[in-house]
N, CA, C and O atoms as a Tripos MOL2 file, in Angstrom:
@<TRIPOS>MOLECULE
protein
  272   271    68     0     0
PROTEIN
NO_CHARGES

@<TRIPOS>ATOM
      1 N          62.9370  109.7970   55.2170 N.3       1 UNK1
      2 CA         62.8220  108.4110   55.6200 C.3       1 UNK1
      3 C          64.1980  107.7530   55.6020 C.2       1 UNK1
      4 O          64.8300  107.8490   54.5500 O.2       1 UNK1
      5 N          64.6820  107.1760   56.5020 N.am      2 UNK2
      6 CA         66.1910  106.8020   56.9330 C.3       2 UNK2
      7 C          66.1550  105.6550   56.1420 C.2       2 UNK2
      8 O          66.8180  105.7030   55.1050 O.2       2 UNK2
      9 N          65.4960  104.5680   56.4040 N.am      3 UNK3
     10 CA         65.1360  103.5600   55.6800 C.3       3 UNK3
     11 C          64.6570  103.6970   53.9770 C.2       3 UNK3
     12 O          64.4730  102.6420   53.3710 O.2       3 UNK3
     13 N          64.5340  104.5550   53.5020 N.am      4 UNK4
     14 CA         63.8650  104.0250   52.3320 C.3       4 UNK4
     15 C          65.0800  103.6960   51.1530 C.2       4 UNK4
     16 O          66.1950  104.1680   51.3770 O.2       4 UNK4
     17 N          64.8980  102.9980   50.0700 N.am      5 UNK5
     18 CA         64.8700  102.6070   49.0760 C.3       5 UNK5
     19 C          65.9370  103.7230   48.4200 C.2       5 UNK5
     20 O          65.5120  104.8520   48.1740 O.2       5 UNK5
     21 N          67.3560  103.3740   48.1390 N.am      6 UNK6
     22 CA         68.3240  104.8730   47.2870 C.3       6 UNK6
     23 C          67.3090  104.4740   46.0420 C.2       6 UNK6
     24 O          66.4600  103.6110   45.8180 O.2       6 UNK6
     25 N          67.9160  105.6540   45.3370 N.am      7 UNK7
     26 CA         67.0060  105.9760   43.8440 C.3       7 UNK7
     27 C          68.4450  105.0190   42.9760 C.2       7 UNK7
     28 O          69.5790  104.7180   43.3490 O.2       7 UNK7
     29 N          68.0150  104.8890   42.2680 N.am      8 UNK8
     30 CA         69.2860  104.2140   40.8860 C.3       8 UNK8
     31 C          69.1360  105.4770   40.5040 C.2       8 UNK8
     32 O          68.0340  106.0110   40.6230 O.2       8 UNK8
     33 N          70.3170  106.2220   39.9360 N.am      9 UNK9
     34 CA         70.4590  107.2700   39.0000 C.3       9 UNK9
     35 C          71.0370  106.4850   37.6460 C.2       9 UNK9
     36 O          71.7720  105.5020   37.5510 O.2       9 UNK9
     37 N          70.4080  107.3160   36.6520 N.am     10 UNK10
     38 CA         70.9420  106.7050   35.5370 C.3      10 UNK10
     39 C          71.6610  107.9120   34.6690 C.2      10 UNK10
     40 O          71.3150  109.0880   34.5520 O.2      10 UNK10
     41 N          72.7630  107.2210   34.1140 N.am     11 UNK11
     42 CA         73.9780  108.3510   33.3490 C.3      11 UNK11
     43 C          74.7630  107.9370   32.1760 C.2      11 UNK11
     44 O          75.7110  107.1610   32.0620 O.2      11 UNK11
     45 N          74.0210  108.7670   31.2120 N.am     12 UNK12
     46 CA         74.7360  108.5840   29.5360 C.3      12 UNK12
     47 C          76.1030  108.4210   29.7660 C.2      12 UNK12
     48 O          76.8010  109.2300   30.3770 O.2      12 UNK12
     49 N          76.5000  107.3210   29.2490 N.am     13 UNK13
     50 CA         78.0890  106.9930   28.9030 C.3      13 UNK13
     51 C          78.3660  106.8750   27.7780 C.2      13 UNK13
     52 O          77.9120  106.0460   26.9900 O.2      13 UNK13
     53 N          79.5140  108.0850   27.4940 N.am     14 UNK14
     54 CA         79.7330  107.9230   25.7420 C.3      14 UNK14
     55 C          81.4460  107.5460   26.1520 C.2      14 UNK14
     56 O          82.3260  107.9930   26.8870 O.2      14 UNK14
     57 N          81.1910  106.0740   24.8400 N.am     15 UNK15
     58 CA         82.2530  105.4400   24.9460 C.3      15 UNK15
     59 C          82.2760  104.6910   23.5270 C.2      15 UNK15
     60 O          81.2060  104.2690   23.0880 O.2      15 UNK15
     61 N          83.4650  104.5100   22.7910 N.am     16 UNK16
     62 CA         83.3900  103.7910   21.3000 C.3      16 UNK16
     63 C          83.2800  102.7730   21.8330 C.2      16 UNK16
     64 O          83.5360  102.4100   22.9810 O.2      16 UNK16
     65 N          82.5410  101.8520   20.2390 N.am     17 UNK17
     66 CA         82.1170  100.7810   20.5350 C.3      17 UNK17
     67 C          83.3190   99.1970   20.9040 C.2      17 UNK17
     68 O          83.2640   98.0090   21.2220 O.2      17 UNK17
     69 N          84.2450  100.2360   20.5870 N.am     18 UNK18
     70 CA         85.1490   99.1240   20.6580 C.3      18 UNK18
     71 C          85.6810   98.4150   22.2250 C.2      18 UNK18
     72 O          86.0430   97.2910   22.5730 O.2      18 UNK18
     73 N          85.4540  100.0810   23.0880 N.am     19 UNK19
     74 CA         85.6380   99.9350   24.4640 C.3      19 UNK19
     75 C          84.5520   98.9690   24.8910 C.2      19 UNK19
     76 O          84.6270   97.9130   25.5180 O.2      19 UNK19
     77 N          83.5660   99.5950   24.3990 N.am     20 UNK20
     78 CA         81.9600   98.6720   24.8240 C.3      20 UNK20
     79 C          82.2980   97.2410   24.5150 C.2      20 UNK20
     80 O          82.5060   96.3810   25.3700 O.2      20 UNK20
     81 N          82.3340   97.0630   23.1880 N.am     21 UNK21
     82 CA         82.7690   95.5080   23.0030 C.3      21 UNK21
     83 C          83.3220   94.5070   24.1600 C.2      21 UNK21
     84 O          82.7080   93.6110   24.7390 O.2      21 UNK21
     85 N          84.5270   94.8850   24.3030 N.am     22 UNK22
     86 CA         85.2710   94.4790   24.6030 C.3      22 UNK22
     87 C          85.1640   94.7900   26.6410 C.2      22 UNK22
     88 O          85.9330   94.3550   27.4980 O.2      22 UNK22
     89 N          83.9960   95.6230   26.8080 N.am     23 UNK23
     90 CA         83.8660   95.5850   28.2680 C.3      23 UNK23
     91 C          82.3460   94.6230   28.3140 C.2      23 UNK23
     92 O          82.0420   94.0130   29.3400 O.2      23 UNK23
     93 N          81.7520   94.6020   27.4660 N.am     24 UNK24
     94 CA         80.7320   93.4970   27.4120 C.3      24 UNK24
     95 C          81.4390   91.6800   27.1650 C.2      24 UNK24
     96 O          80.8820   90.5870   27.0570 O.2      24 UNK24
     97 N          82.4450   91.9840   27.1610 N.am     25 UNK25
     98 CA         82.9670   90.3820   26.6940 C.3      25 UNK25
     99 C          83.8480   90.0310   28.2570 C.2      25 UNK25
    100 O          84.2630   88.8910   28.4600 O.2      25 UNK25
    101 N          84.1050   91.4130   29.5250 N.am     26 UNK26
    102 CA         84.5080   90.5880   30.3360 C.3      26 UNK26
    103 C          83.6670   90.7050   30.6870 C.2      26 UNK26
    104 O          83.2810   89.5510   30.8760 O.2      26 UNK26
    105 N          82.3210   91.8620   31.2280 N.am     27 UNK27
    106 CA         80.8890   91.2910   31.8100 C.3      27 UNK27
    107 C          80.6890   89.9930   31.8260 C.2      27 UNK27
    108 O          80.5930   89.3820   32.8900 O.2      27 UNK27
    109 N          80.5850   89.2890   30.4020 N.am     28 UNK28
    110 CA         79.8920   88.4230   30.0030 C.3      28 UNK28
    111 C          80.8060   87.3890   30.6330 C.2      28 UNK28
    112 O          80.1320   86.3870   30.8700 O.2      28 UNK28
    113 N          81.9470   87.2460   30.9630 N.am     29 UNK29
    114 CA         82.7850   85.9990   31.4710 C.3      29 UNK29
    115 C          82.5410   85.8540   32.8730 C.2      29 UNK29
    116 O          82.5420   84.7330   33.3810 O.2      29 UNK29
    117 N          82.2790   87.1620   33.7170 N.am     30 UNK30
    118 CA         82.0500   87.6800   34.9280 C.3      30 UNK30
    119 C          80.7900   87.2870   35.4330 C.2      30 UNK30
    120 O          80.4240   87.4530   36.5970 O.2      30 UNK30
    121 N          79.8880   86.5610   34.1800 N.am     31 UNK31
    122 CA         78.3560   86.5320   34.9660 C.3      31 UNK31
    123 C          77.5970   88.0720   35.1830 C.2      31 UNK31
    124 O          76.7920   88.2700   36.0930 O.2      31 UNK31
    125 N          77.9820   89.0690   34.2310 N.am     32 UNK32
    126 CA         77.5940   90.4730   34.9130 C.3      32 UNK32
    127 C          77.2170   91.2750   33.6310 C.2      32 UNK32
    128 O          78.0200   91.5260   32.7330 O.2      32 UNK32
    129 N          75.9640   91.6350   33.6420 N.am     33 UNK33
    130 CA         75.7880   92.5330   32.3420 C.3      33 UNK33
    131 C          76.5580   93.7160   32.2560 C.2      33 UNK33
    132 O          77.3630   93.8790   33.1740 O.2      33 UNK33
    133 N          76.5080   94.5280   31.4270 N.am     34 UNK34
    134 CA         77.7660   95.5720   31.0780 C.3      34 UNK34
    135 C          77.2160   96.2040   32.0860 C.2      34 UNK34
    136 O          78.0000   95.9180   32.9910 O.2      34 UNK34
    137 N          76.1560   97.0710   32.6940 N.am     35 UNK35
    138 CA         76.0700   97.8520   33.6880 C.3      35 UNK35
    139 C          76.5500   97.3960   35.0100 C.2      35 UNK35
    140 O          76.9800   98.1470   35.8860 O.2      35 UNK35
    141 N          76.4580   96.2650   35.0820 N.am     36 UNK36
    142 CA         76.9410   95.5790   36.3640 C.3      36 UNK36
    143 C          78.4960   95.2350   36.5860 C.2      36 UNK36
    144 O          78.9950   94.8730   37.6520 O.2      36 UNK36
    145 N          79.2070   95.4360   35.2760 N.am     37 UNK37
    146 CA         80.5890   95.5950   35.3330 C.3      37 UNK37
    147 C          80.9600   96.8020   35.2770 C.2      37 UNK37
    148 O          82.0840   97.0260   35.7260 O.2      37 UNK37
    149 N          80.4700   97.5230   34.9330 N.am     38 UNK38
    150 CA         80.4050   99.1750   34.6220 C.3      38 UNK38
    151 C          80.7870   99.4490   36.7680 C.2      38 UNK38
    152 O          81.8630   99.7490   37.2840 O.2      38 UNK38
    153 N          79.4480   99.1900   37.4550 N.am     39 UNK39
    154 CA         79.2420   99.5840   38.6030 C.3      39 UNK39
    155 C          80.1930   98.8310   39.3160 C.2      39 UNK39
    156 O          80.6430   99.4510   40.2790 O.2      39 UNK39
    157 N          80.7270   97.4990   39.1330 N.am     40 UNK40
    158 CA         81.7030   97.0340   39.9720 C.3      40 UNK40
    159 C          83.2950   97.9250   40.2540 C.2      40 UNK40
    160 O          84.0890   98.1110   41.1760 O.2      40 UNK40
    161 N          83.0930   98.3530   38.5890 N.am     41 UNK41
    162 CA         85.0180   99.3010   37.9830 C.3      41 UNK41
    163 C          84.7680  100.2600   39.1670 C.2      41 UNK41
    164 O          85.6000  100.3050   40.0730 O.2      41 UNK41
    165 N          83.2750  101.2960   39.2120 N.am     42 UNK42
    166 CA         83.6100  102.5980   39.8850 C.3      42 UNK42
    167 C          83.5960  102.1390   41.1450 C.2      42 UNK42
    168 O          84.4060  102.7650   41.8280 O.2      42 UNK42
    169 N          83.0150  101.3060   41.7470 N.am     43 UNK43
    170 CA         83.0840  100.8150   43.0810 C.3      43 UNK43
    171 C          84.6960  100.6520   43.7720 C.2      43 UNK43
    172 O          85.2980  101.3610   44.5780 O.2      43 UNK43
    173 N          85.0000   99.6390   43.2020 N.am     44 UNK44
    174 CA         86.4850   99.3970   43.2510 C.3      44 UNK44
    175 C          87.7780  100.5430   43.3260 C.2      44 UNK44
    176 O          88.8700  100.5990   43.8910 O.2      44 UNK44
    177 N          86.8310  101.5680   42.2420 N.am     45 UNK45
    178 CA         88.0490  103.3070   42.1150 C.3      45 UNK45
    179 C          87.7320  103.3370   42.9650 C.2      45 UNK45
    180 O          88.6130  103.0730   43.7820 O.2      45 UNK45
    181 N          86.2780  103.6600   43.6120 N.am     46 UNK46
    182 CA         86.2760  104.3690   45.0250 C.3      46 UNK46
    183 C          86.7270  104.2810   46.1880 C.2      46 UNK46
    184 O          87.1040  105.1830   46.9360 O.2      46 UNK46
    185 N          86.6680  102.5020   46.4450 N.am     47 UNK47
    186 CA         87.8030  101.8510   47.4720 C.3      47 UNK47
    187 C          88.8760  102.5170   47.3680 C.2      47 UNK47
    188 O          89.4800  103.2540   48.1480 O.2      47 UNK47
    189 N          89.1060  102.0820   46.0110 N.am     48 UNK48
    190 CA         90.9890  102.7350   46.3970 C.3      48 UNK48
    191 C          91.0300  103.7880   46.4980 C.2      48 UNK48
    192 O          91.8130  104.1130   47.3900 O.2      48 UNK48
    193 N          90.4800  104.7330   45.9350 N.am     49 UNK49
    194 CA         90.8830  106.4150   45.9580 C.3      49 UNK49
    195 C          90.5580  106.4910   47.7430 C.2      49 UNK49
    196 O          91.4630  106.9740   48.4230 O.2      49 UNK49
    197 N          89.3650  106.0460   48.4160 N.am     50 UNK50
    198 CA         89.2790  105.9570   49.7640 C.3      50 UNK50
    199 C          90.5700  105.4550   50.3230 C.2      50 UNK50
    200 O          91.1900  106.1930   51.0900 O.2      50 UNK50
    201 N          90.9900  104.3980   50.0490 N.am     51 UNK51
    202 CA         91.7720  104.1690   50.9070 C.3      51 UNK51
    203 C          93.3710  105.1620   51.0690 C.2      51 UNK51
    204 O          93.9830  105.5440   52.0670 O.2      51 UNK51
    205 N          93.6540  105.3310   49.4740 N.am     52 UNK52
    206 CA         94.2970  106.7550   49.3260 C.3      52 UNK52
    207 C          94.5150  107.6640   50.4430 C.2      52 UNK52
    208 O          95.3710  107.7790   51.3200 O.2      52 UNK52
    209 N          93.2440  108.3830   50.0480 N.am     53 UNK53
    210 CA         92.8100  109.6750   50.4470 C.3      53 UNK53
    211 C          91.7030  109.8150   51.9920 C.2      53 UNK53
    212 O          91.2890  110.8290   52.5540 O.2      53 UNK53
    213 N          91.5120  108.5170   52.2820 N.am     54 UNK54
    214 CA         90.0180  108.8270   53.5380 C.3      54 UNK54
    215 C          89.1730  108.5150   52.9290 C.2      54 UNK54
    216 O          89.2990  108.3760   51.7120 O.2      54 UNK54
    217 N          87.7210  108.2420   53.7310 N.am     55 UNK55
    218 CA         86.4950  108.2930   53.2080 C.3      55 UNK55
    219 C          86.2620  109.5340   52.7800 C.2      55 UNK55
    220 O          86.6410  110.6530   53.1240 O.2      55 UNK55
    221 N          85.3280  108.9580   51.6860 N.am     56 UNK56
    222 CA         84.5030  110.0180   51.0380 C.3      56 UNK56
    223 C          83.3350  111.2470   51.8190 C.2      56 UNK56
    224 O          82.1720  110.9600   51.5380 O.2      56 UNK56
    225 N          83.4330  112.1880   52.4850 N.am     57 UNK57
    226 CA         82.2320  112.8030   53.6140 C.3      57 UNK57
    227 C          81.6230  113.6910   53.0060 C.2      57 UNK57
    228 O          80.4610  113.7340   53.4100 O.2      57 UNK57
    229 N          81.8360  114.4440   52.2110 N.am     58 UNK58
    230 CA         81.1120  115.4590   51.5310 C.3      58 UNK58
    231 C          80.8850  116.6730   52.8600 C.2      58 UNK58
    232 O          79.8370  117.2500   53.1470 O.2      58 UNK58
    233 N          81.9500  116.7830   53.3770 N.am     59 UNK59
    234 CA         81.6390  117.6640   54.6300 C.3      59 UNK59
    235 C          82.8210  119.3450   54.1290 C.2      59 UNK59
    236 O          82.9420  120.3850   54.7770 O.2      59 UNK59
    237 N          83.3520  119.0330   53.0430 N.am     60 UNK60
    238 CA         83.9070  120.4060   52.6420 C.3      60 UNK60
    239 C          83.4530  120.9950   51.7980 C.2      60 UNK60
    240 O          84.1930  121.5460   50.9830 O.2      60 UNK60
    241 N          82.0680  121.0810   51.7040 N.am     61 UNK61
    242 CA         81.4150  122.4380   50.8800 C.3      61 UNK61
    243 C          80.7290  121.4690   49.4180 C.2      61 UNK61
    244 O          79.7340  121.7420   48.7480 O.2      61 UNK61
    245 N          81.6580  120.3300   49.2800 N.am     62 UNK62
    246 CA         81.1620  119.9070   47.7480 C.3      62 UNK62
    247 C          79.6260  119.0040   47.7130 C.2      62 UNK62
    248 O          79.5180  117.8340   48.0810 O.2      62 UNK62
    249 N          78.6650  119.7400   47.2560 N.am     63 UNK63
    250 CA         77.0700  119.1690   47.1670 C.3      63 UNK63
    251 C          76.8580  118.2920   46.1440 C.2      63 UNK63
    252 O          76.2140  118.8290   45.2420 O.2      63 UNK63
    253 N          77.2700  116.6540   45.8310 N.am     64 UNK64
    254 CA         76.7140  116.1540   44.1330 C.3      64 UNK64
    255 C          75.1730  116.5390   43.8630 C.2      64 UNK64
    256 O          74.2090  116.6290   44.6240 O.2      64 UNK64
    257 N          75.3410  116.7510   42.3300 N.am     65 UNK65
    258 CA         74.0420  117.0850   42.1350 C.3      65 UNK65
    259 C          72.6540  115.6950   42.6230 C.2      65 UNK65
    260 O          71.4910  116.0270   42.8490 O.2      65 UNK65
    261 N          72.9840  114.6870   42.6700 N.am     66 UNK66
    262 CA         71.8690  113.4340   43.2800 C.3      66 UNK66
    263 C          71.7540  113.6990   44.5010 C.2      66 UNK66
    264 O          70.8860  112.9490   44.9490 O.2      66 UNK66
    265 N          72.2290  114.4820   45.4370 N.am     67 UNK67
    266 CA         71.9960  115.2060   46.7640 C.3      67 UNK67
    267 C          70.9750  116.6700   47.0780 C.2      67 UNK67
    268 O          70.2760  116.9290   48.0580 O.2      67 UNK67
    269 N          71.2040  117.3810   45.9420 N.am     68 UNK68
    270 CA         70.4480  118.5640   45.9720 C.3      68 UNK68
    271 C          69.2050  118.6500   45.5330 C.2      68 UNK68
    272 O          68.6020  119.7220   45.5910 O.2      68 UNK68
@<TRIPOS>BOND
     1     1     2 1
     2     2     3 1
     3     3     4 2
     4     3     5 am
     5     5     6 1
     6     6     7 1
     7     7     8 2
     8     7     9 am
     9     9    10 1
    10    10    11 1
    11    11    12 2
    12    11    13 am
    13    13    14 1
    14    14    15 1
    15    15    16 2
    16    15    17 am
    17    17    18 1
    18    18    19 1
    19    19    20 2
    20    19    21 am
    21    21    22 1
    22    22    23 1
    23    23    24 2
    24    23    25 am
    25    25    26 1
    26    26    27 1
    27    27    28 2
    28    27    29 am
    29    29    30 1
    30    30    31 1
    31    31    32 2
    32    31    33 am
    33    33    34 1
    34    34    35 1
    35    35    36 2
    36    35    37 am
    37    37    38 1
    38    38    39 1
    39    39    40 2
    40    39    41 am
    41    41    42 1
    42    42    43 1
    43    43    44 2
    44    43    45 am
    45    45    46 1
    46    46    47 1
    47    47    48 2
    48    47    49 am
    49    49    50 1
    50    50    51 1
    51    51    52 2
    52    51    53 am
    53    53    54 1
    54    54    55 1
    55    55    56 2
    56    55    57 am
    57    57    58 1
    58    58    59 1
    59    59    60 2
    60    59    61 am
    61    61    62 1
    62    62    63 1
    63    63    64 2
    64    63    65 am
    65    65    66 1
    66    66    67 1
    67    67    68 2
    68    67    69 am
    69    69    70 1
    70    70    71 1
    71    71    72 2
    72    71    73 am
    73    73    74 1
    74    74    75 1
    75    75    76 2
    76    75    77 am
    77    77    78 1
    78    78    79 1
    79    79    80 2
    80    79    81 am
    81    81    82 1
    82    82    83 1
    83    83    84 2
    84    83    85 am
    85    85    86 1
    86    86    87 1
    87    87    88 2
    88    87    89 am
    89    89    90 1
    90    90    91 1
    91    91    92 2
    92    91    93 am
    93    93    94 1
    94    94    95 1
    95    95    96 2
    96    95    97 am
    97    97    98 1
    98    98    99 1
    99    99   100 2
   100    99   101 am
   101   101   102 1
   102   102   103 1
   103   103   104 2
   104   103   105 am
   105   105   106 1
   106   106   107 1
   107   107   108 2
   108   107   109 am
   109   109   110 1
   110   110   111 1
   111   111   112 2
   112   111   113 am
   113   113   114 1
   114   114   115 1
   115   115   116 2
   116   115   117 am
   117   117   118 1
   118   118   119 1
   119   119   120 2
   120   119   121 am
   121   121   122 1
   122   122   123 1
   123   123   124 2
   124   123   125 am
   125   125   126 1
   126   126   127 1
   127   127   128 2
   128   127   129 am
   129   129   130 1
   130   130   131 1
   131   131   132 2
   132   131   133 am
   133   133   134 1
   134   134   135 1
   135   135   136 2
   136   135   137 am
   137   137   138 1
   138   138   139 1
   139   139   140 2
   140   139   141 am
   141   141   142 1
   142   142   143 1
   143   143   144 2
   144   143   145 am
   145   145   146 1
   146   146   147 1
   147   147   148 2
   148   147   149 am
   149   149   150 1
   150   150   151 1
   151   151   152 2
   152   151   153 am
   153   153   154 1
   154   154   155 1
   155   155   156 2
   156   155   157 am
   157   157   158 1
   158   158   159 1
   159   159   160 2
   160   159   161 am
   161   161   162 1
   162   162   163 1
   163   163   164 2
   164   163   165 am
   165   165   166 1
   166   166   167 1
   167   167   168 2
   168   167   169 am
   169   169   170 1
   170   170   171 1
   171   171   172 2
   172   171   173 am
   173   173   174 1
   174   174   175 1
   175   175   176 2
   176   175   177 am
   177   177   178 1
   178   178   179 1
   179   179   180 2
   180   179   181 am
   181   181   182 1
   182   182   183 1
   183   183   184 2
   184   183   185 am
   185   185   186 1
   186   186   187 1
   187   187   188 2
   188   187   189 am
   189   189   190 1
   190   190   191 1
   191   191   192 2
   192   191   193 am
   193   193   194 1
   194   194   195 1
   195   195   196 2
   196   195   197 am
   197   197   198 1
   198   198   199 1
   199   199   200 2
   200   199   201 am
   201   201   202 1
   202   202   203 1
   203   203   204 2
   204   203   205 am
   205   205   206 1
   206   206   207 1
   207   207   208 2
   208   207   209 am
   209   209   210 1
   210   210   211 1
   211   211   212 2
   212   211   213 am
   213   213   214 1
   214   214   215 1
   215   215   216 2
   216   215   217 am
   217   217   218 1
   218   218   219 1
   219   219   220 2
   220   219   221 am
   221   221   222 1
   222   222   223 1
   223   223   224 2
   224   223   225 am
   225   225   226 1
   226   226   227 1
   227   227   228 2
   228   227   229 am
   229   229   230 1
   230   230   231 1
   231   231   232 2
   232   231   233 am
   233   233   234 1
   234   234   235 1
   235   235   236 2
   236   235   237 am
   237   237   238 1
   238   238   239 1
   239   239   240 2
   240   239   241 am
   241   241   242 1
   242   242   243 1
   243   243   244 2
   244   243   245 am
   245   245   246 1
   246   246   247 1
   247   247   248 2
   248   247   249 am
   249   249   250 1
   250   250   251 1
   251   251   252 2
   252   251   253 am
   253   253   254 1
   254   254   255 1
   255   255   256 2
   256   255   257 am
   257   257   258 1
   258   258   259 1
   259   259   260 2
   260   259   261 am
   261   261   262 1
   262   262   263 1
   263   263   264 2
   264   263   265 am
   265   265   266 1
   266   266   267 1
   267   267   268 2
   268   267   269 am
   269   269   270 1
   270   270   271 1
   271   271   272 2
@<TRIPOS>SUBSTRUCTURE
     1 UNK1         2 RESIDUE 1 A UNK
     2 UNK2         6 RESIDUE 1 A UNK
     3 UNK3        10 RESIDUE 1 A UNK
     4 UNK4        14 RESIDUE 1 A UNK
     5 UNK5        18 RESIDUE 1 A UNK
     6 UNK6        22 RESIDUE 1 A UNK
     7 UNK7        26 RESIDUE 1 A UNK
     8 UNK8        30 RESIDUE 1 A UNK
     9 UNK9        34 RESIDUE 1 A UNK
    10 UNK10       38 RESIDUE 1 A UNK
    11 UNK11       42 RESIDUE 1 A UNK
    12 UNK12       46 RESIDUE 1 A UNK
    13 UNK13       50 RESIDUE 1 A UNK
    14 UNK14       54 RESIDUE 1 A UNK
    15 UNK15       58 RESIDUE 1 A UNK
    16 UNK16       62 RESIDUE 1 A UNK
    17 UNK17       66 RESIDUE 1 A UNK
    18 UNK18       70 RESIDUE 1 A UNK
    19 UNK19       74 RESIDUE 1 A UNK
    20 UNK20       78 RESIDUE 1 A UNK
    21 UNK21       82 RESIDUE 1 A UNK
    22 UNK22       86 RESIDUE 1 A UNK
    23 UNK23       90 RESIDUE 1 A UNK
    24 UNK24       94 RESIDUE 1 A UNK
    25 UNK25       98 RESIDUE 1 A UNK
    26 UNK26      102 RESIDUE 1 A UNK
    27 UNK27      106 RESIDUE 1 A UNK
    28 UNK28      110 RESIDUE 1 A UNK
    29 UNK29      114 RESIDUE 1 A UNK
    30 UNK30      118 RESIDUE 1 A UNK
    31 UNK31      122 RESIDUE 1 A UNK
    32 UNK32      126 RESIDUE 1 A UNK
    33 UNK33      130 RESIDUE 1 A UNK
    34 UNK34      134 RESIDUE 1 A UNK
    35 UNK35      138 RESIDUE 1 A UNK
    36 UNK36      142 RESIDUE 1 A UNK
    37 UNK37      146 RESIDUE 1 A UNK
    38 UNK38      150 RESIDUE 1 A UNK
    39 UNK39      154 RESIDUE 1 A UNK
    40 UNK40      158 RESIDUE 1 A UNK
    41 UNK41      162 RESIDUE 1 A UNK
    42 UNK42      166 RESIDUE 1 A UNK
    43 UNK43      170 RESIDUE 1 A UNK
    44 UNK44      174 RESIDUE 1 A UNK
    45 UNK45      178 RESIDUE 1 A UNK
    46 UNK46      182 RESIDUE 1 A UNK
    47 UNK47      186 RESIDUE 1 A UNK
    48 UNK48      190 RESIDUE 1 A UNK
    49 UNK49      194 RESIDUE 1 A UNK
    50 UNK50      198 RESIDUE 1 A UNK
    51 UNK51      202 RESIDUE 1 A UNK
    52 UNK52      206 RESIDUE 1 A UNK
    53 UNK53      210 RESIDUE 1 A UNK
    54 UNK54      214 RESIDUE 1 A UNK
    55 UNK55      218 RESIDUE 1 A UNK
    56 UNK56      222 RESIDUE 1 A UNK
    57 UNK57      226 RESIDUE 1 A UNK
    58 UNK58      230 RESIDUE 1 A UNK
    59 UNK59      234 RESIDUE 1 A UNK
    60 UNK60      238 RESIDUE 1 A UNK
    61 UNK61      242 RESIDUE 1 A UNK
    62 UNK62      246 RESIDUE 1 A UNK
    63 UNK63      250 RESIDUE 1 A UNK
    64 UNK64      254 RESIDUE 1 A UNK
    65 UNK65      258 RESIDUE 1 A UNK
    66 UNK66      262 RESIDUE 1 A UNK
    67 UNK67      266 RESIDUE 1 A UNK
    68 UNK68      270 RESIDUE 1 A UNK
């Protein structure tokens, strides 16, 4: 189905609490719960590493496992 609904994957992050702290305190200035600042950081790598390197195509052999 072209249209349907992506899945949310969800993924253990081990991180001291101090990182946590202190990434829940800019969430929290941001209007954004820690997962939602969490997802903005990798978003943003990905831009840039894209803009780097090209889009991302997954057309040289590499399968992520949320694909298979």
């Amino acid at each position: 189905m072209p249209n349907a609904p992506r899945k949310k994957l969800q993924y253990g992050l081990r991180i001291s609490s101090e990182i946590m702290d202190k990434l829940k305190y800019i969430a929290d200035r941001s209007g954004r719960s820690a997962n939602k600042e969490i997802e903005q950081l990798i978003i943003q790598h990905i831009e840039t590493w894209e803009k780097a390197h090209g889009p991302i195509l997954f057309d040289d052999g590499f399968v992520p496992r949320s694909r298979s």
